[in-house]
C-alpha positions as CSV (number, residue, x, y, z in Angstrom):
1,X,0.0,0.0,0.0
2,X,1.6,3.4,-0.9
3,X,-1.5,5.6,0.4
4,X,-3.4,5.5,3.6
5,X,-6.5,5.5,1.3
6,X,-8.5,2.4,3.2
7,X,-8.9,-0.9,1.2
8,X,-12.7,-0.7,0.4
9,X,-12.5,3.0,-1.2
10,X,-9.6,2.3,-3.2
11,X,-12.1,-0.5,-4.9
12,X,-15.2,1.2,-5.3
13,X,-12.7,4.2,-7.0
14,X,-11.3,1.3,-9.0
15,X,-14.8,-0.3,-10.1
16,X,-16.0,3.4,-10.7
17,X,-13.4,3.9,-13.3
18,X,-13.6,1.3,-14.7
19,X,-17.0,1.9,-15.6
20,X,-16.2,5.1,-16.6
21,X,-14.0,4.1,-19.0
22,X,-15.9,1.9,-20.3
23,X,-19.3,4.7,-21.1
24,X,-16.4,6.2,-22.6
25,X,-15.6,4.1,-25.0
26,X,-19.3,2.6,-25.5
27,X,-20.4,6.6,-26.2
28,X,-17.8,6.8,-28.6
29,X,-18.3,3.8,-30.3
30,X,-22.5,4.8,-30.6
31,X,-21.3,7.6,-33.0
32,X,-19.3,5.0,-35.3
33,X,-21.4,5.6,-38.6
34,X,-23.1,8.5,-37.7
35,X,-23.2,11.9,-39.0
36,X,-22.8,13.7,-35.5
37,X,-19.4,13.6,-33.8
38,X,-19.3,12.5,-30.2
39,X,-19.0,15.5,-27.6
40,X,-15.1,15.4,-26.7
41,X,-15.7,16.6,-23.3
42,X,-17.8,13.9,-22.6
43,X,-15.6,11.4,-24.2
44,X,-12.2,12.5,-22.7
45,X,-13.8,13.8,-19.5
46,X,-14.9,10.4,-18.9
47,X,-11.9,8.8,-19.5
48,X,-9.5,10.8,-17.5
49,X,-11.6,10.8,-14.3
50,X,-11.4,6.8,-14.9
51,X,-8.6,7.0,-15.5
52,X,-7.6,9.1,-12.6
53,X,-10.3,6.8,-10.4
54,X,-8.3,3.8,-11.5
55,X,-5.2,5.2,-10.1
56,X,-5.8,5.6,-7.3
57,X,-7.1,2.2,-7.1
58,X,-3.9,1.2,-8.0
59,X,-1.8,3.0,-5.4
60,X,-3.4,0.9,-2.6
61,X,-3.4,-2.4,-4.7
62,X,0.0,-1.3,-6.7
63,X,0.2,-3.2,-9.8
64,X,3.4,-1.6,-12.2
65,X,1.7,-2.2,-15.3
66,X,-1.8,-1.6,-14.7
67,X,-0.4,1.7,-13.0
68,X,2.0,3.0,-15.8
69,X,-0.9,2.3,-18.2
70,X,-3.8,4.3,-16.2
71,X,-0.6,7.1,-16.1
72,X,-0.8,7.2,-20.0
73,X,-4.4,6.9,-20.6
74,X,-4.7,9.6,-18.0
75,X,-2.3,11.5,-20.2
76,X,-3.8,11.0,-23.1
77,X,-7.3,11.8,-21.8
78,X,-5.8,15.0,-20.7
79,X,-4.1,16.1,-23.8
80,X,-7.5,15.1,-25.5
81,X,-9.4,17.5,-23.5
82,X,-7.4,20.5,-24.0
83,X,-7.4,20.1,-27.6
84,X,-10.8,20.0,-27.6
85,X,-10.7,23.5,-25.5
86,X,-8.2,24.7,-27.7
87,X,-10.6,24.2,-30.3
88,X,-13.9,25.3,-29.0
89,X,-11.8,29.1,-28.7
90,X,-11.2,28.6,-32.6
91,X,-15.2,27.9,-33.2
92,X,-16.5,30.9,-30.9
């Protein structure tokens, strides 16, 4: 255990961003075909608080892999967002 985060909350963060990231990818997937783009705030929003949520699952039950994974999709979630901000200024 690296954190004093108790056992029991570090699942329920774990299981919450997991589903998370999994409405994330589902939402994105329901666009596949469809004229309409997904909203990217939603789609990235959702997957860096799982990500995030899945982190800190991991300090408590530390996993290397699983954690420097969740690290990068956290990252990539991130950069994801502010592109989409960056881009909303271009549109307004």
């Amino acid at each position: 255990m690296i954190t004093g985060i108790p056992e029991e909350l570090a699942t329920a963060c774990g299981f919450a961003g997991m589903a998370l990231c999994v409405f994330a990818y589902g939402y994105t997937t329901a666009f596949t075909g469809k004229t309409r783009e997904p909203n990217p705030f939603v789609q990235h929003g959702a997957n860096l608080a799982g990500a995030l949520l899945l982190v800190i699952s991991l300090l408590v039950d530390t996993n290397p892999a699983s954690l420097a994974l969740e690290s990068l999709w956290s990252a990539i979630a991130f950069v994801g967002l502010v592109r989409a901000i960056m881009a909303k200024g271009k549109n307004a």
